[in-house]
N, C-alpha and C positions, 0 to 999 in steps of 0.2 A: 504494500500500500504506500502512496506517494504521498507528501502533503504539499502545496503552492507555498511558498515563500515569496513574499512582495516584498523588494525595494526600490524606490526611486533616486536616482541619479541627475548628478545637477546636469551633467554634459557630456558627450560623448566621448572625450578623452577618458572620464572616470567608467562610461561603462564598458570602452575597449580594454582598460584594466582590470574591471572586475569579473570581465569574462575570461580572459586570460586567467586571473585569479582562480575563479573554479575552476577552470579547464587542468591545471595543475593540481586540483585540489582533487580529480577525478569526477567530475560533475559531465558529463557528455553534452554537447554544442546543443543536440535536438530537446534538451530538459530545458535549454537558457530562453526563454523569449523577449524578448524589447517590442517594446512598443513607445511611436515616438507619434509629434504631429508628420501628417502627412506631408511635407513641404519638408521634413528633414531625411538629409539621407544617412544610412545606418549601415553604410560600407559591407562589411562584410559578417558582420552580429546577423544571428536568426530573430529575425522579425517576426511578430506574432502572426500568429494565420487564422484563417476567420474562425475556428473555434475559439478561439481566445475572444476576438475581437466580438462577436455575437454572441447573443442571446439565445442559441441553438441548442445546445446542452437542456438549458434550464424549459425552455417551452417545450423542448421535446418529450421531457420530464412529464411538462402540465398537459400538454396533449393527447398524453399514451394515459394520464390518469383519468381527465375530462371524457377522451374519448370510449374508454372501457366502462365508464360508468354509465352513461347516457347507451351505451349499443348495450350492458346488460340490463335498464328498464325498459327498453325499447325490447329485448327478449322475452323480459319477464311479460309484458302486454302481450306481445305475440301467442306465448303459451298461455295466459290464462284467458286471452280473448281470440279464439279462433275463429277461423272465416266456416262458412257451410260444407266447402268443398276440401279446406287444407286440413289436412291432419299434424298437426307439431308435436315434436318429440322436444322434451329437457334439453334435449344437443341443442335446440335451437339459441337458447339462453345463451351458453357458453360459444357460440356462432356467431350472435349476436356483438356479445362481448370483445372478440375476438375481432371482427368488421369495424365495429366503432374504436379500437384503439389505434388498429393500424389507421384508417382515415383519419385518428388524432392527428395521431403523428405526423403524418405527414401534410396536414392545413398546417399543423404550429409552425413545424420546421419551415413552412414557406414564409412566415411569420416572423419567424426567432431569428433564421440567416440574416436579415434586413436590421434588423432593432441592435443597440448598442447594449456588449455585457451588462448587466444589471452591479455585478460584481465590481465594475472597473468605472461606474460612473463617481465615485469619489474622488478618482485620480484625474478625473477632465482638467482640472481647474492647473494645474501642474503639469500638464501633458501640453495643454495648449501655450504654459508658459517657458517650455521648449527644454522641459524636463526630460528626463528617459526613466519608465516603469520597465523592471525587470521583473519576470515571474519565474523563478525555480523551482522547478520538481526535484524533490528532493527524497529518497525512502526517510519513513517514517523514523529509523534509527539511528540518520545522519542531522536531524533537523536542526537539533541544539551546535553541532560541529560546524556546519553552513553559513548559522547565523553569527557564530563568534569571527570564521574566518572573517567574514564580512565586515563585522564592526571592527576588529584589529587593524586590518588591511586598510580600510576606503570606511574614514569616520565621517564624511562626508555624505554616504547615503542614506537616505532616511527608512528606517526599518517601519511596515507595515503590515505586519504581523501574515498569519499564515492563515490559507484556506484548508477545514479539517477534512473538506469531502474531495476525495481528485476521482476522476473515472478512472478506468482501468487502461484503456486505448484515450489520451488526448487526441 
């Protein structure tokens, strides 16, 4: 299990440093994301990708819950209000359920891709004033070792503590 480590960075000198810094530290390039304004360029740092950047994750989330719920009362009418001619089995229910989550999911995700992280709208204000947000995946057992290197190294960055839930595939 990973946890997200947020720190922001005044400027790109300090975050070509502090990726260097973990990269020595054994932290791998694809864990490091930056996220800068769009108008700055970020050389050769892994720039966040639209999971990061979107709301996709989380409405995917609300979709697949929204969705499975409304497709199993829309099952449960089904089976308790049958037509003259259709006969409905139980399966219909869990069919039902089943229909309505995947169509969650996929209205939210067309929803979620477009909309800004809900996570990372606290950092706009600093993003836009030409800051650099770093987010680290880090395993769970390294998290306290990450955050020291970090403040040792570069007192400069401002620590924004960590996200407790990471997916399994970012």
């Amino acid at each position: 299990m990973r946890r997200r480590l947020y720190f922001m960075l005044p400027d790109l000198g300090s975050a070509i440093q502090t990726a260097n810094d973990l990269l020595l530290a054994r932290v791998e390039d694809r864990h490091m994301h930056f996220l800068a304004r769009r108008d700055m360029d970020l050389g050769e740092l892994h720039q966040s990708s639209y999971l990061q950047k979107s709301d996709l994750r989380h409405s995917l989330y609300l979709g697949i819950l929204l969705g499975g719920a409304l497709g199993f009362a829309f099952g449960i009418y089904m089976y308790l209000t049958p037509g003259d001619s259709i006969h409905t089995e139980l399966i219909t229910v869990l069919v039902a359920a089943l229909a309505g989550a995947v169509f969650g999911a996929w209205a939210s995700s067309l929803v979620g891709i477009s909309t800004p992280n809900v996570a990372l709208k606290r950092f706009e204000r600093d993003i836009e004033a030409g800051r650099i947000l770093l987010m680290v995946d880090v395993p769970k057992g390294r998290v306290d070792e990450i955050q020291a290197l970090i403040h040792a190294k570069h007192a400069e960055a401002g620590d924004f503590g960590i996200e407790r839930s990471m997916p399994a595939f970012p």
